[in-house]
N, C-alpha and C positions, 0 to 999 in steps of 0.2 A: 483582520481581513478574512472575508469567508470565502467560500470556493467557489460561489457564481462571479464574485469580483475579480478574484484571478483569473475567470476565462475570461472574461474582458479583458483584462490588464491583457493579458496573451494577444490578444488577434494586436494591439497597439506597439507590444515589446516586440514582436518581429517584424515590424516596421519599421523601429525606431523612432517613436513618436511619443514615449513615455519622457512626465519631467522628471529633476533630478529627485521630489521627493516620491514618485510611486515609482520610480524605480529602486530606488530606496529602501522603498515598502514592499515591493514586489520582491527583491531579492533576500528579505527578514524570513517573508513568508513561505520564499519558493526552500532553505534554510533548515527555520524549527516545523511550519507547516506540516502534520499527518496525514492530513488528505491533499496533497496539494496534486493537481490533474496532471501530469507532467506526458500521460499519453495524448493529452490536448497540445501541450505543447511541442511536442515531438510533430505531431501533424504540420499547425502550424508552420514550425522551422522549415520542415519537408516542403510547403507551402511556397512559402516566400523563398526557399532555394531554388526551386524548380520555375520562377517567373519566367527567366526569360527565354527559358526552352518553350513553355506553357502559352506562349504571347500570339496570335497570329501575327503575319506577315502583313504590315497594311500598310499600301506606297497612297500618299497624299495625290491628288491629281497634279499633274505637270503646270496648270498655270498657278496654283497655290504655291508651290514649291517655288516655282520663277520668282515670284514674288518677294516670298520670302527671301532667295537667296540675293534678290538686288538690293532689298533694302539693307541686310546684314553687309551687302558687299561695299554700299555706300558709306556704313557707319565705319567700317574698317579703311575705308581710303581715306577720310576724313581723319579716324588718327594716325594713318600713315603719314600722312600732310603735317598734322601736327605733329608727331613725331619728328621730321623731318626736319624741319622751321624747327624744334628745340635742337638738334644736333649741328644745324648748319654754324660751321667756326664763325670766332668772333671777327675774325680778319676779314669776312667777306664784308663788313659793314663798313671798315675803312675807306677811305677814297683811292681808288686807282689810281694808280703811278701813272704818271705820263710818259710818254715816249724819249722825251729827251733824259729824265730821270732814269729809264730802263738804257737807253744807247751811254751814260756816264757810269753806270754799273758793270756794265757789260766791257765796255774799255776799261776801268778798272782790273776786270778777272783777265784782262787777256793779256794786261801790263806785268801778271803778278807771275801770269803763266810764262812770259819770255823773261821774265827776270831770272825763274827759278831754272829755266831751260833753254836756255838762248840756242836760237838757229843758226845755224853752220852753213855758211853759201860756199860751197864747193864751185870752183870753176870747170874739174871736172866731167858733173854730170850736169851742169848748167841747171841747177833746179833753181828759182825764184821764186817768191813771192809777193804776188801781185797785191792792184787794192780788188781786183774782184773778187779774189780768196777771203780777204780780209773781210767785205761786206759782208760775202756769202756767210761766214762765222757768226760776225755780229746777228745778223737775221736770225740762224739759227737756236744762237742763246739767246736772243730777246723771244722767239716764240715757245722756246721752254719756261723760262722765266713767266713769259704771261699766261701760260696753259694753268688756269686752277686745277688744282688736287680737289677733287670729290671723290666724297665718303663712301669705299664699297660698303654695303649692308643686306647680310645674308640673311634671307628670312624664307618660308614658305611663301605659294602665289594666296593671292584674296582667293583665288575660287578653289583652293583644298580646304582651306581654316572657314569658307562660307559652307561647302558642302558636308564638313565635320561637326559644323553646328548645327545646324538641319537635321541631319540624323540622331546627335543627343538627345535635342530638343522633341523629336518626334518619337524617338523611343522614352523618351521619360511619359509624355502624352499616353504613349501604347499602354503603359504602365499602370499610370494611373487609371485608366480606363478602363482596363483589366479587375484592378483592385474591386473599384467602385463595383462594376457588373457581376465582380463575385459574390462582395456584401449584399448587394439587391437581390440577388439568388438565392442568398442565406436567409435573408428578412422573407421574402414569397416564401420558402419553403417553411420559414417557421408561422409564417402567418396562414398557410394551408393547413397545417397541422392544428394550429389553435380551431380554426374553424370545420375539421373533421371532428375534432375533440366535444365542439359543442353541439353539429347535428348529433351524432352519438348521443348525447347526451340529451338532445331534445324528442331524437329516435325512446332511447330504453323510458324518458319519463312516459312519451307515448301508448310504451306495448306496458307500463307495468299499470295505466289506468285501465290498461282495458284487459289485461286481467284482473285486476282486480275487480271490475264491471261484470266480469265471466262467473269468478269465483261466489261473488254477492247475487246475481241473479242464480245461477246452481243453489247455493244455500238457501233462499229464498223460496224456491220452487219446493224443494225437500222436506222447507220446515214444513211449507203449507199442506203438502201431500202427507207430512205424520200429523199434521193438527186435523186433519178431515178422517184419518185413520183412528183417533181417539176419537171425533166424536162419535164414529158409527159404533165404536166399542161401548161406549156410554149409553144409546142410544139402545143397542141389544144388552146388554146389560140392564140397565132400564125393564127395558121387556123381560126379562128373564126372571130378574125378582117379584114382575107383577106378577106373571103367570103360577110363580108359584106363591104366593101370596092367595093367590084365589085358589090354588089348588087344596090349600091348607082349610082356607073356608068353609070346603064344602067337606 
């Protein structure tokens, strides 16, 4: 692995999105590795620790939210229902007792209750017992008896667990949003650079034709100006040996 691989692997490993074999490989590298960037990754880590301070603050508009939270708050009352319907006892499936079954019950317990405690009729204090007492009884245990027992079950209301998911769900969103707009940031600025790099580069091929266009006209003018200086040498020279050439003549 060379060192522009591991800054890749970096921006993915502090995300947590490396698989098990570059991670694998990442941590061989990060390991024996000599050059390995670890001021890259220190950034990074600083990075991704600092998100959700780093995040703006951004409230969804109120009718998107509504929305959201009615349908979430549907899907939860629908397993509350289901839920509910799996918990209800097997008893209630049974057939109801009937009335006379519940009034032969009830004489039963109240049989078992004067067996074990029989009343005392004082003449005394003239206490009796009547049959209005006795009905009034009966009535009593027959509507405890028929009173079903349902299930208490403690749970949070649908609209804190709907409002709890709304907020995950929309800071994970913030998140990723985040992430993405920072990588695009990163790609513009690298892709500004590549493209300063090439005007530059279109710039100097520019200035070095045209000097050298400078340099080749200068040299050019210079030779011609010492070639017209030889011939006028040549030329009096020429002259110089005629003259004396005749000089010698005479």
């Amino acid at each position: 692995m060379d060192r522009n691989k591991a800054i890749e692997l970096i921006k993915a490993r502090t995300l947590g999105c490396l698989t098990k074999d570059e991670d694998a490989e990442f941590k061989e590298y990060m390991e024996n590795g000599e050059d390995f960037p670890w001021d890259v990754l220190g950034e990074y880590q600083n990075l991704a620790a600092m998100l959700p301070i780093l995040l703006p603050l951004e409230l969804p508009d109120s009718e998107l939210k509504d929305n959201v939270a009615r349908k979430l708050y549907k899907v939860l009352e629908e397993l509350k229902a289901k839920k509910q319907a799996e918990l209800t006892p097997v008893a209630d499936t049974d057939p109801e007792p009937t009335e006379a079954d519940t009034e032969i019950e009830t004489e039963k317990e109240l049989e078992e209750v004067l067996t074990e405690e029989p009343i005392k009729f004082s003449l005394e204090d003239g206490s009796t017992l009547s049959d209005s007492d006795l009905s009034s009884e009966l009535s009593d245990d027959s509507s405890l008896d028929s009173a079903p027992a349902e299930p208490i079950v403690e749970e949070k209301s649908g609209k804190e667990k709907v409002e709890k998911i709304v907020d995950e769900k929309l800071e994970r969103q913030r998140t990723m949003e985040y992430i993405q707009s920072y990588y695009k940031e990163e790609a513009a600025s690298q892709e500004g650079a590549i493209k300063k790099a090439k005007l530059f580069s279109i710039i100097l091929f520019v200035v070095s034709l045209i000097v050298l266009a400078v340099v080749y006209f200068l040299l050019s003018s210079e030779i011609s100006s010492n070639k017209e200086e030889i011939d006028n040498l040549k030329i009096g020279f020429d002259e110089s040996l005629t003259i004396l050439q005749d000089d010698n003549l005479v």
